[in-house]
C-alpha positions in Angstrom: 186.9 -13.9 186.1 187.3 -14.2 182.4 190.8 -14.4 180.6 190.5 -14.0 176.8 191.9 -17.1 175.2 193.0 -17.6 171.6 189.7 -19.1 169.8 189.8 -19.1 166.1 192.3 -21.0 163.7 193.2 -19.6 159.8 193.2 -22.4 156.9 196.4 -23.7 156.6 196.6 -22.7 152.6 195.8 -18.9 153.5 198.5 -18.9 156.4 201.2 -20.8 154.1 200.3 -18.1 151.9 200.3 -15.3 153.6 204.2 -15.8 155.1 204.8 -16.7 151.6 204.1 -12.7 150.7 205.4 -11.9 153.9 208.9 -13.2 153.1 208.9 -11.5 149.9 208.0 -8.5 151.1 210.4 -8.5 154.0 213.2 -9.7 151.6 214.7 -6.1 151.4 213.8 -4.7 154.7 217.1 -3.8 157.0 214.8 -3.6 160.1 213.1 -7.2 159.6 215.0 -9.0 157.8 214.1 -12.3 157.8 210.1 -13.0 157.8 207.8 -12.4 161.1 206.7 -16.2 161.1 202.5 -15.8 162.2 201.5 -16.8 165.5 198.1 -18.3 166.8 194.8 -15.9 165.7 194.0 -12.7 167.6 191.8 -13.8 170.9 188.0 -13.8 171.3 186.3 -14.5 174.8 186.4 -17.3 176.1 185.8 -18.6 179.9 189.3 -19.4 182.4 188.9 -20.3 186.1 191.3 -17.8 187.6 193.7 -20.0 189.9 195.0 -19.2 193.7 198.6 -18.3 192.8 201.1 -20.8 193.4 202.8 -19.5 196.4 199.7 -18.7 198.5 197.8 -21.6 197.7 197.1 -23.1 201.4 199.7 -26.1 201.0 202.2 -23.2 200.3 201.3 -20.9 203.3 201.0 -24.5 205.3 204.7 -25.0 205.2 205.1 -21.5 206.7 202.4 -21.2 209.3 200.4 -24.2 209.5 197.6 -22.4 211.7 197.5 -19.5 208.9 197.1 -21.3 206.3 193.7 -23.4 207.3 191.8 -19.7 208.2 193.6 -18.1 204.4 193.0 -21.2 202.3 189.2 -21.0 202.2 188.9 -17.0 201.8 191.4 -17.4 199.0 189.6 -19.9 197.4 186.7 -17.8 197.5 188.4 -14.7 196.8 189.6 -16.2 193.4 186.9 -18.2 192.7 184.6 -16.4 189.5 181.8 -17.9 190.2 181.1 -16.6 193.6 179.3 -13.2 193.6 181.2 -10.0 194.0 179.7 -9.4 197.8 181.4 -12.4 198.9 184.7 -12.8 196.9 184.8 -8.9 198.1 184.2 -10.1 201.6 187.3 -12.6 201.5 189.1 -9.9 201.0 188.5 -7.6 203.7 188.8 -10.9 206.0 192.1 -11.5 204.2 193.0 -8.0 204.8 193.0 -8.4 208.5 194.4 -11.5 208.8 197.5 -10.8 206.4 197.6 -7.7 208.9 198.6 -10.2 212.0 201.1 -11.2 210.6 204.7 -11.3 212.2 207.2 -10.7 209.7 209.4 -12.2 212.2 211.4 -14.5 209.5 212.1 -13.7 206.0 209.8 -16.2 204.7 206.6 -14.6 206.6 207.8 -11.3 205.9 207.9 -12.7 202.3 203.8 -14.1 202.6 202.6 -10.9 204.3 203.6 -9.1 200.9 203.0 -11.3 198.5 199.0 -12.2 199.9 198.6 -8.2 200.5 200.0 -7.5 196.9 197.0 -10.3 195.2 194.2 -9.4 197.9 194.3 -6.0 196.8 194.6 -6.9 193.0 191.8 -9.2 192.7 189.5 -7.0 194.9 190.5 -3.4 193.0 189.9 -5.9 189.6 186.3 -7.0 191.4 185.6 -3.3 192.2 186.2 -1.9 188.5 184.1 -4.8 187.0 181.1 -3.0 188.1 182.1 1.0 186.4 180.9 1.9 183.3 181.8 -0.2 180.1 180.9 2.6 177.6 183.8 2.1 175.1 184.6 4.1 171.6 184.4 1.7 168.8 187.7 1.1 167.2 188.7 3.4 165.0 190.8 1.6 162.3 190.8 4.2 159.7 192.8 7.0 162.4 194.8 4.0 163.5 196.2 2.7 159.8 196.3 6.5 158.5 198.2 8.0 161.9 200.9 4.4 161.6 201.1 5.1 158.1 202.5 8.7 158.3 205.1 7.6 160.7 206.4 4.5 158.6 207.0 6.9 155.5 209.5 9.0 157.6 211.6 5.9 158.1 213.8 3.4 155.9 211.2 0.8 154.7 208.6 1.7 155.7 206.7 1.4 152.4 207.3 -2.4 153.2 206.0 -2.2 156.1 203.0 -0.5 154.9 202.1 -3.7 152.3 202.7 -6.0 155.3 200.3 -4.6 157.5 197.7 -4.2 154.5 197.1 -0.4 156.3 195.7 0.6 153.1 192.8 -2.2 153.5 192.4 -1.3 157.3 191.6 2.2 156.3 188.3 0.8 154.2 185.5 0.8 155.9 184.5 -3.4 155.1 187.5 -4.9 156.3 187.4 -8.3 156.3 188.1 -10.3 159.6 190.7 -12.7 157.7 192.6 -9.1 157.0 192.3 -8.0 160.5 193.2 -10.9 162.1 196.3 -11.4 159.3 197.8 -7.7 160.7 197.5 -8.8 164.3 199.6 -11.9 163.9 202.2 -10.0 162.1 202.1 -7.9 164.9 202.5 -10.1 167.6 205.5 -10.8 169.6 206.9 -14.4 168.9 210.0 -16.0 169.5 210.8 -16.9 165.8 211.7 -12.6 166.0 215.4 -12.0 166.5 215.8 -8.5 168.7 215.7 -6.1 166.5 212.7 -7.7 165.3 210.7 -7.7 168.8 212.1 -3.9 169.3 210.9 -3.1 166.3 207.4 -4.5 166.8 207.1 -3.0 170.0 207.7 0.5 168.8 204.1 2.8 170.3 203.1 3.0 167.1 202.7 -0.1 166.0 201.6 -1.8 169.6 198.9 1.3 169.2 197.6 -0.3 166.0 197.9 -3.8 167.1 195.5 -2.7 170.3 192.8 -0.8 167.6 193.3 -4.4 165.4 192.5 -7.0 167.9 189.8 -4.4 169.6 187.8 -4.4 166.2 188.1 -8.6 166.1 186.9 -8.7 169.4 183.8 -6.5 168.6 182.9 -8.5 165.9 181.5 -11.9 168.2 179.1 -9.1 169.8 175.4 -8.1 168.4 175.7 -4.5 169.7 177.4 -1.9 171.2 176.8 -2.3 174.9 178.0 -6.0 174.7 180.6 -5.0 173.0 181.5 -2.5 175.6 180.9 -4.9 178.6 183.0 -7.7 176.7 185.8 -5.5 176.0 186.0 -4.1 179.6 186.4 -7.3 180.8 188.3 -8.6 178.5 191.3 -6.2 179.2 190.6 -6.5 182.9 191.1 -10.1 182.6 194.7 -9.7 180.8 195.9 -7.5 182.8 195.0 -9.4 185.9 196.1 -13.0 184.9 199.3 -11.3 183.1 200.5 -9.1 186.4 200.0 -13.2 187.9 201.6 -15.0 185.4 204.1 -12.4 185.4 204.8 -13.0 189.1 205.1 -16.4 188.8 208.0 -16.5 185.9 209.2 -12.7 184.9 208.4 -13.4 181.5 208.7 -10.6 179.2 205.1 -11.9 177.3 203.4 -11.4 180.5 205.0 -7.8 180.7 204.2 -6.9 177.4 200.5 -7.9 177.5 199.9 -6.5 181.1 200.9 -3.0 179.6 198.7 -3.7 176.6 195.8 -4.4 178.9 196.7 -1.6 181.1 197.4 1.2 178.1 193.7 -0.3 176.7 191.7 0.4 180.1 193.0 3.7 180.4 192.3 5.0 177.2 189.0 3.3 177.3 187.6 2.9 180.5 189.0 5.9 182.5 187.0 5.0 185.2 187.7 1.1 185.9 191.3 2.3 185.6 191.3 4.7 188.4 190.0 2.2 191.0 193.3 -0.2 189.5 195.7 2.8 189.4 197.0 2.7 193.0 197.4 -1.1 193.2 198.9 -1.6 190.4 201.3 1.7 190.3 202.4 0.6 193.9 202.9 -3.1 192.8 203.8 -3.1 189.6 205.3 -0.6 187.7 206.9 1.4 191.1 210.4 2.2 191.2 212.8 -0.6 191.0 215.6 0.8 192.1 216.4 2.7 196.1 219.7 4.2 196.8 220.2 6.1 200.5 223.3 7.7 201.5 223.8 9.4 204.8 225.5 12.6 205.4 228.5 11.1 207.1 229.3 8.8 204.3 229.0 11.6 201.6 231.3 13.9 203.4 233.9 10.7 203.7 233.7 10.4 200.0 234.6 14.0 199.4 236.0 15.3 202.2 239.7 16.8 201.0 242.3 17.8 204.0 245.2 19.8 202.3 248.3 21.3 203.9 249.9 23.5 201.4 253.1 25.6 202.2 255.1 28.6 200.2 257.4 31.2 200.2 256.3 35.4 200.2 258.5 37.7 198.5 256.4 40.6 197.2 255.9 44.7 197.6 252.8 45.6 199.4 252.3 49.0 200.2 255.4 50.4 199.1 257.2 47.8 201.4 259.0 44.7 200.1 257.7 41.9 202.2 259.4 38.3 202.6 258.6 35.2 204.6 256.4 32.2 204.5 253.2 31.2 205.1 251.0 27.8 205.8 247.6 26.9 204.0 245.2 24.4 204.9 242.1 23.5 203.4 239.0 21.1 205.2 236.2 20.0 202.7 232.9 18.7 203.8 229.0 18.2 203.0 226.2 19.8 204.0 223.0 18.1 203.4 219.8 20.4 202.7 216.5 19.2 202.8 214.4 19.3 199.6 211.9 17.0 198.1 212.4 17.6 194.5 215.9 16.8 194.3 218.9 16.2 196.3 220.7 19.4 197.3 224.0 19.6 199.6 225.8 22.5 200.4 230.4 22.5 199.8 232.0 23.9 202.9 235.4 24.7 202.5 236.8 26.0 205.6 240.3 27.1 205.1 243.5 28.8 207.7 246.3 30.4 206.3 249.0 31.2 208.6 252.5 33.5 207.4 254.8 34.7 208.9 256.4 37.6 207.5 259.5 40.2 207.1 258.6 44.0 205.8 261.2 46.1 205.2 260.7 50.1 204.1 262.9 52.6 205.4 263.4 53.4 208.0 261.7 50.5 209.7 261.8 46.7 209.7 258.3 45.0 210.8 258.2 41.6 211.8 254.9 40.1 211.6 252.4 37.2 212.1 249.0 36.1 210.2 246.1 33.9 211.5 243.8 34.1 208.6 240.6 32.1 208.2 238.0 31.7 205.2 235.1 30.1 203.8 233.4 29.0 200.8 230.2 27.3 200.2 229.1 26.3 196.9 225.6 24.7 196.8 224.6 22.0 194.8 221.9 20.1 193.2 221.2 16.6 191.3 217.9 15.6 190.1 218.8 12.2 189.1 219.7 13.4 185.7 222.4 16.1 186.0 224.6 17.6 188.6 223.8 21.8 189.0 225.6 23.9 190.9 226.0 27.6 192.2 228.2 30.3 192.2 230.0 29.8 195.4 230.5 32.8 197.9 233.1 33.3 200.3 234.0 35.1 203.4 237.2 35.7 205.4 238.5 37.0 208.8 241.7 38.0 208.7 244.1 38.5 211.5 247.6 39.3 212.2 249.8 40.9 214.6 253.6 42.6 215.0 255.6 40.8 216.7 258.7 43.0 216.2 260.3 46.5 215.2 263.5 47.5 213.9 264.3 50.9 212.8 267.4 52.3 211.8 268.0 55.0 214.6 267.2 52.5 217.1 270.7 53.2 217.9 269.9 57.0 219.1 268.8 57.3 222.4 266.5 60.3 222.3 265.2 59.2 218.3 264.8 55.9 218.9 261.4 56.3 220.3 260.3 59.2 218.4 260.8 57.0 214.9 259.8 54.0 216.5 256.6 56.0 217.6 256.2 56.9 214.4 256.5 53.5 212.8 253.9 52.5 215.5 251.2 54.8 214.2 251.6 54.0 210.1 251.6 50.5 211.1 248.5 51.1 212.8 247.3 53.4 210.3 247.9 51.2 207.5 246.7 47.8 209.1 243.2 48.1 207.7 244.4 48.8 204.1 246.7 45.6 204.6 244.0 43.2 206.1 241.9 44.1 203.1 244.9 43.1 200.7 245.2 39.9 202.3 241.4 38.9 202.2 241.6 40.1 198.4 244.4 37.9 198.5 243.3 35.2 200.0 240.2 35.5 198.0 242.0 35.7 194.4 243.3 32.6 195.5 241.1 30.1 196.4 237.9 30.7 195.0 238.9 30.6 191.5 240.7 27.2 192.3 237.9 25.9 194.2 235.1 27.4 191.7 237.3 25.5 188.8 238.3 22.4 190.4 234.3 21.5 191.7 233.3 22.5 188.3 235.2 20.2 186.7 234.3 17.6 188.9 231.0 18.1 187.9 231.2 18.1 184.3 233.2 14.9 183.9 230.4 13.3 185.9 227.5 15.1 184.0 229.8 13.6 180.9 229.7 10.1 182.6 226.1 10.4 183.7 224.8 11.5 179.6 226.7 8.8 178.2 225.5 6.2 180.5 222.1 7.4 179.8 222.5 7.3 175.9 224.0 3.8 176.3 220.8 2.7 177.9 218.3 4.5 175.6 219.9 2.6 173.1 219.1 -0.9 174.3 215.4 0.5 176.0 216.6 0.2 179.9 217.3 3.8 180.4 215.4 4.6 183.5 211.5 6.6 182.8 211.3 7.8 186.1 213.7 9.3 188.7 213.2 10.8 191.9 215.9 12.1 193.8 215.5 14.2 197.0 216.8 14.8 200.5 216.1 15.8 203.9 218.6 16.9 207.0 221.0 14.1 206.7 220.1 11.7 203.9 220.3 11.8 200.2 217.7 9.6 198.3 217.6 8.2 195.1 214.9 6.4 193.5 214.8 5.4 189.6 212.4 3.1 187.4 213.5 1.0 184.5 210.7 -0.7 182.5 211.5 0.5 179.1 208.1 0.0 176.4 207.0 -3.4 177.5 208.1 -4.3 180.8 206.8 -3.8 184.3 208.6 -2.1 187.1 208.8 -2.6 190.9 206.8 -3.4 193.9 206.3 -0.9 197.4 210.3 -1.8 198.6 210.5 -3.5 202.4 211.3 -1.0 205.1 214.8 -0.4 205.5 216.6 1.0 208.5 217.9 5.1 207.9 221.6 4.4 208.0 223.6 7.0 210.2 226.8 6.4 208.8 226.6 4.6 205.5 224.3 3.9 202.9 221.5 1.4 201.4 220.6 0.0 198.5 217.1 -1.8 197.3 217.2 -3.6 194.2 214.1 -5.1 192.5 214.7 -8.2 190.3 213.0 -6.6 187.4 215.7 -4.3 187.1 218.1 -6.3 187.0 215.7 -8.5 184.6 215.4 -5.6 182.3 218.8 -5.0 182.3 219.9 -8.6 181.5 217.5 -8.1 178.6 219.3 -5.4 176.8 222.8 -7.7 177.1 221.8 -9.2 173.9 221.9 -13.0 174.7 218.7 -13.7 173.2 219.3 -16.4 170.4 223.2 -16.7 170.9 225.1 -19.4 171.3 228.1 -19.1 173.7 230.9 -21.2 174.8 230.9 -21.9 178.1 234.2 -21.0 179.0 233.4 -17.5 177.2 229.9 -17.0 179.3 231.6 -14.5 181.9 233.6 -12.7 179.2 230.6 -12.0 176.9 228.8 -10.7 180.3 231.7 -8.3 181.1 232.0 -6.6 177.4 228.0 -6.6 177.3 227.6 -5.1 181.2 230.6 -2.4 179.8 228.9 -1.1 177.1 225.6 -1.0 178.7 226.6 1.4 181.7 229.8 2.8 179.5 232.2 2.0 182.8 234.6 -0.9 182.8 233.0 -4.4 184.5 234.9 -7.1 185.8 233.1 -10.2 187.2 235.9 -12.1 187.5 239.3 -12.1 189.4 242.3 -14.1 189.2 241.9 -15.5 192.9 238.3 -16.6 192.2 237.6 -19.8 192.6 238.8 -22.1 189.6 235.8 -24.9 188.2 236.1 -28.3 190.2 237.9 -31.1 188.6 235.4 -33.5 187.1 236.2 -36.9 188.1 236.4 -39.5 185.0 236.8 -38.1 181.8 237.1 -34.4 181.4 233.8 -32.5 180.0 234.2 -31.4 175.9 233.8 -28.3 174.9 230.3 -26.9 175.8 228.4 -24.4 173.9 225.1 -23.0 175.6 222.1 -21.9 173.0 219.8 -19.5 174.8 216.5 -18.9 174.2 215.1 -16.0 171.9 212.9 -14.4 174.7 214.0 -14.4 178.3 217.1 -16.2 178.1 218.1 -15.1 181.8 215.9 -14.1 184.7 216.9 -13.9 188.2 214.4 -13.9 191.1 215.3 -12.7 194.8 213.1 -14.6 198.0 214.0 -16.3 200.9 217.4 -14.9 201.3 217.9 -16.8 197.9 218.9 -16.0 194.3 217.3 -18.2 191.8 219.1 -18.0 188.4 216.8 -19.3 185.9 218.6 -19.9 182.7 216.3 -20.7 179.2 218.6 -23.1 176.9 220.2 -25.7 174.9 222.9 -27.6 175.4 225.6 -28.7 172.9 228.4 -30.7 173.8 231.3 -31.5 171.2 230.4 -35.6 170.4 227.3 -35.6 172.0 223.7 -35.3 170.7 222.4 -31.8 171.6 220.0 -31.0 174.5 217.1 -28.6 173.3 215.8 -26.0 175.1 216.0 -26.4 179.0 214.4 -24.2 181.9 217.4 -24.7 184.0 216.8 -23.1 187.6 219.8 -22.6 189.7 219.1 -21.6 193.4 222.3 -19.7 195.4 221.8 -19.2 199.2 223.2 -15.3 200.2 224.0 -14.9 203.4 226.7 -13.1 205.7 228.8 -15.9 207.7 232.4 -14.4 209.7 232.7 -11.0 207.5 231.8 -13.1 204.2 229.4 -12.8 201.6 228.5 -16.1 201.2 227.6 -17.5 198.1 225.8 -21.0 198.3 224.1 -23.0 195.7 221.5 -25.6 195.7 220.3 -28.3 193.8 220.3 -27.4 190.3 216.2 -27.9 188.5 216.2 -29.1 185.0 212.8 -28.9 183.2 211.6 -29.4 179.2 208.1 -28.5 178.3 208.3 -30.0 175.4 210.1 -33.9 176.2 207.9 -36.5 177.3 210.1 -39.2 177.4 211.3 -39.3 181.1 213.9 -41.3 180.7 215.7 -38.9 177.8 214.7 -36.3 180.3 216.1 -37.5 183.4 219.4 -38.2 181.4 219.4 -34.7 179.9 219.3 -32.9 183.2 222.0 -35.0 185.0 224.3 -34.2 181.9 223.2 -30.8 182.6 223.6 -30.7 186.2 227.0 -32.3 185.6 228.3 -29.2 183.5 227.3 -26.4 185.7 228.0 -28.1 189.3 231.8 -27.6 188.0 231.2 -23.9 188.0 228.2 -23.9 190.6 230.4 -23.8 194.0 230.5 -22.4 197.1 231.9 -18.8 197.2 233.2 -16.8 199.9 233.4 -12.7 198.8 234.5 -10.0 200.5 232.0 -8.1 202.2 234.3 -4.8 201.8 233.6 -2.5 198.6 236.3 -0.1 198.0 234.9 3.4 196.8 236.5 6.0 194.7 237.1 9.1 197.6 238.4 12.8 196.6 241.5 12.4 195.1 243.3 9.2 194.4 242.2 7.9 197.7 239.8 4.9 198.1 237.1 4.6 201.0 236.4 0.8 202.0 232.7 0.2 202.9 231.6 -3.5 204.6 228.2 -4.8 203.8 226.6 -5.2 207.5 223.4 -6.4 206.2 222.1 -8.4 203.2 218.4 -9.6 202.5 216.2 -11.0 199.6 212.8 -11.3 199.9 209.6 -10.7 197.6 212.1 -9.3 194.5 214.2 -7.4 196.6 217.7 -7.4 197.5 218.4 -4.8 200.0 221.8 -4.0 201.5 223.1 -1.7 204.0 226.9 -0.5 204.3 228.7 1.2 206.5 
């Protein structure tokens, strides 16, 4: 397979020259500004062996299942091998198929394998598959492209700038000269010499749109004609996307992201039908959702369930009677789980008792009586993952009550006694209809406008909550594009997707047990990757001692809920033997500063930056990798790192590097330690009560952290 490769290099005078404009164009912008520094040309074609991927290379799968690994390493070889026809690379794969098919995922680690060599066998053969469709392709049209980005930059603050920057009055002529187009694409392109706003910027649609009909007209240009063209440009974007959705594996790197959606925007716009013989493998695999939340019907009535006992005092007329006494209340609130698959819907069952006991007194006649009155309310409800809807609740009642004495006041007088006693016997009776009917009106007036208003209000706080949360990360391009919520009998099921403009999304999640009594959550790493993203480290330079502090006000405003990740128990940072360690300062990286990768019931904290220590020379910009066992030991989360990796790609000196990472390794293994958490996570119940849930179950493999709580 081919990978296009950056081929052609500017004169030195014209690209001194052109940043020289650049900066004085740029010297007034608010968006930019300090000046996009040019990168390397835009790409023509050029020839790259596409490699086995690191981890299921057949020295890889050989420390896992040596027997395994001498049947897979020849078919992979094959399978990625470019030069072999498509028959037999497409061959590999259904061998590969089976074979990834027999195996036990009886450990993490080969349950780990069997996904990841499913995952590329299916890539690489879809990618084989769609080389062969049509390569009919539009030629780019520049003139649309400049005009359409042109009308948007005059609706926003500097845009005129911008307008001279990308020369989109020259694009729109129909000789445009190479040196212009390829000028415009370097300004376009993503570099780390861009600050945030700067990379947010120039990853706005528009302006990625133009970028893709830029680079698409430089391509055409190495080709005599249009079906060349065509077949060069087909391949072309089939070879990005499939060595960036790799390379992306292999490192989370946002450049990889970006130019896997670039590819994958390009093919289907253009080549519809190479695209639809991709779409399932790479939806499933690559931009699923990264996020699974499951919570059982048990565990949502515990939340909200609300048992109230509430007791008063009767002292009113009814029926022309003047009735005292006292009566009980109690109140039992539970969920209802309904089935539905485009959102999740429960039903609130109240189920209420009120119990009196009463005096009435109307001359001539004293009635002593006793209640046993039930009701009901249900109020349905629904929440697509967005907002929480609800329904006019309806109620019912059985009422019930009975005399348990009579009084009159000729009870004295033998012969009249029962003749007014009789008497009072019949209105009682009479009358006991009309005054069952008062006390379900009663009853009614009561609670439902108390229960309507208090689960209303509920609601809108957390429709409040939900809204600003949702701003908050709309703002800083992690606001989730996709959310599917649903239900069925006795689960509730949430499902969102967070991959913002130039990031990719999930893989198919590992099967998970269907907690009875508590709930699960799936995590893919490149939500949390995306997330870590908007925190804003990129470029900063932070104390060490302020890291954790900088995380919590960052994490805060991001999800617009106070975040703590520390506690004054935790753990205090060993005592360094020897001299104590200066102040340290950490300078992260302008792209991908943090990225965190979950496999092997691991978490591997990879950390891009320099180092500067107070009277010591500074350490440039380090890959530091951090690897922290998670595991369950006694009722523990157990927290355990490993050796820490140092890496430069830049220092060839070994020496200077060995020395560099041991100074490294010696500031972090202070704070690196063992940790023991508790595995019980107090939740916010009805009311001011809490409900304690313990982690039974914790498990990282293939980008996933999964949990289940009961």
């Amino acid at each position: 397979m081919r990978v296009i490769t950056v081929l052609r290099q500017r004169r030195v005078g014209r690209a001194v020259g052109a940043l020289f404009i650049t900066a004085s164009l740029l010297a007034g912008s608010a968006v930019f500004p300090t000046t996009l520094e040019a990168t390397s040309e835009a790409p023509f074609a050029q020839v790259f062996e596409l490699k086995v991927p690191a981890d299921i290379t057949e020295e890889s799968i050989e420390a896992i299942d040596a027997e395994l690994a001498k049947v897979a390493g020849p078919l992979l070889r094959t399978l990625f091998d470019v030069k072999q026809s498509a028959a037999e690379r497409q061959q590999a794969a259904t061998e590969l198929r089976a074979l990834a098919n027999t195996i036990s995922a009886e450990t993490p680690e080969k349950d780990s394998l069997k996904r990841r060599l499913q995952r590329r066998v299916e890539l690489v053969s879809a990618a084989i598959a769609a080389a062969g469709t049509s390569s009919d392709s539009a030629a780019p049209n520049l003139t649309t492209a400049a005009a359409t980005t042109v009308q948007w930059l005059n609706l926003i603050g500097n845009g005129a700038t911008w307008i001279a920057y990308l020369h989109l009055d020259d694009l729109q002529k129909p000789d445009v000269s190479g040196d212009v187009l390829g000028q415009v694409s370097r300004n376009l392109t993503l570099s780390d010499a861009m600050d945030a706003g700067q990379k947010a910027f120039a990853s706005k649609p528009q302006l990625q749109q133009l970028k893709m009909a830029v680079d698409k007209a430089i391509r055409r240009i190495a080709y005599a004609n249009d079906a060349e063209a065509g077949q060069g440009e087909l391949q072309y974007q089939m070879d990005l996307l499939i060595q960036s959705l790799l390379d992306y594996e292999h490192d989370q790197l946002g450049s990889h992201a970006a130019n896997a959606r670039l590819a994958w925007r390009a093919l289907r716009s253009d080549f519809p039908a190479a695209a639809e013989l991709l779409r399932t493998v790479v939806n499933d695999n690559y931009f699923n959702h990264n996020l699974h939340f499951v919570v059982s019907e048990d565990l949502l009535s515990r939340l909200i369930s609300d048992y109230r006992t509430e007791s008063g005092n009767i002292a009113e007329c009814i029926l022309g009677a003047w009735v005292t006494g006292s009566q009980d209340t109690t109140i039992n609130l539970k969920a209802d789980i309904k089935p539905s698959s485009d959102r999740a819907m429960f039903d609130l069952s109240v189920a209420g008792n009120v119990q009196s006991s009463t005096v009435a007194q109307k001359s001539p006649a004293t009635v002593w009586s006793q209640g046993n009155n039930n009701f009901w309310m249900t109020k349905s409800v629904q929440f697509d993952g967005h907002h929480i809807k609800s329904s006019a609740a309806n109620f019912s009642v059985d009422t019930n009550s009975r005399v348990t004495g009579l009084a009159t006041e000729y009870d004295g007088i033998p012969i009249i006694r029962g003749i007014v006693r009789g008497i009072a016997s019949q209105q009682i009776a009479a009358s006991k209809p009309q005054s069952e009917a008062l006390t379900a009106q009663k009853i009614r007036e009561t609670a439902l406008p108390k229960f309507e208003s208090e689960t209303n209000t509920q609601f809108s706080t957390g429709n409040d909550t939900l809204d600003k949360m949702f701003a908050s990360l709309a703002r800083k391009d992690v606001s989730p594009d996709s959310i599917s919520a649903r239900s069925s009998n006795t689960h509730m099921a949430l499902s969102s997707r967070t991959i913002g403009s130039s990031r990719l999304g999930g893989s198919m999640q590992p099967p998970s047990a269907l907690i009875a009594t508590g709930a699960a959550v799936q995590l893919h790493e490149s939500a949390l990757n995306n997330a870590i993203d908007a925190l804003g480290l990129q470029g900063r330079t932070i104390l060490e001692k302020d890291l954790a502090k900088e995380l919590e006000v960052a994490l805060t405003d991001l999800f617009q809920r106070e975040i703590s990740l520390t506690k004054k128990d935790d753990p205090q940072p060993a005592v360094a033997e020897g001299e104590p360690e200066p102040p340290t300062s950490f300078v992260f990286s302008s792209s991908d500063p943090v990225r965190v990768h979950f496999n092997h019931n691991q978490i591997t904290l990879v950390l891009r930056a320099g180092v500067i220590q107070e009277g010591k020379d500074a350490i440039p910009e380090q890959i530091i990798s951090i690897p922290i066992a998670m595991s369950l030991q006694g009722g523990k989360v157990v927290l355990e790192p490993g050796t820490i990796g140092v890496a430069s790609k830049e220092e060839a000196d070994r020496l200077k590097q060995i020395t560099r990472a041991n100074q490294i390794r010696r500031i972090l293994g202070r704070r690196m330690i063992r940790r023991e958490l508790s595995a019980t996570i107090d939740l916010q119940a009805a009311g001011d009560k809490t409900l304690p849930l313990t982690v039974s179950m914790i498990q990282l493999i293939d980008g996933w952290l999964s949990a289940e709580m009961m």
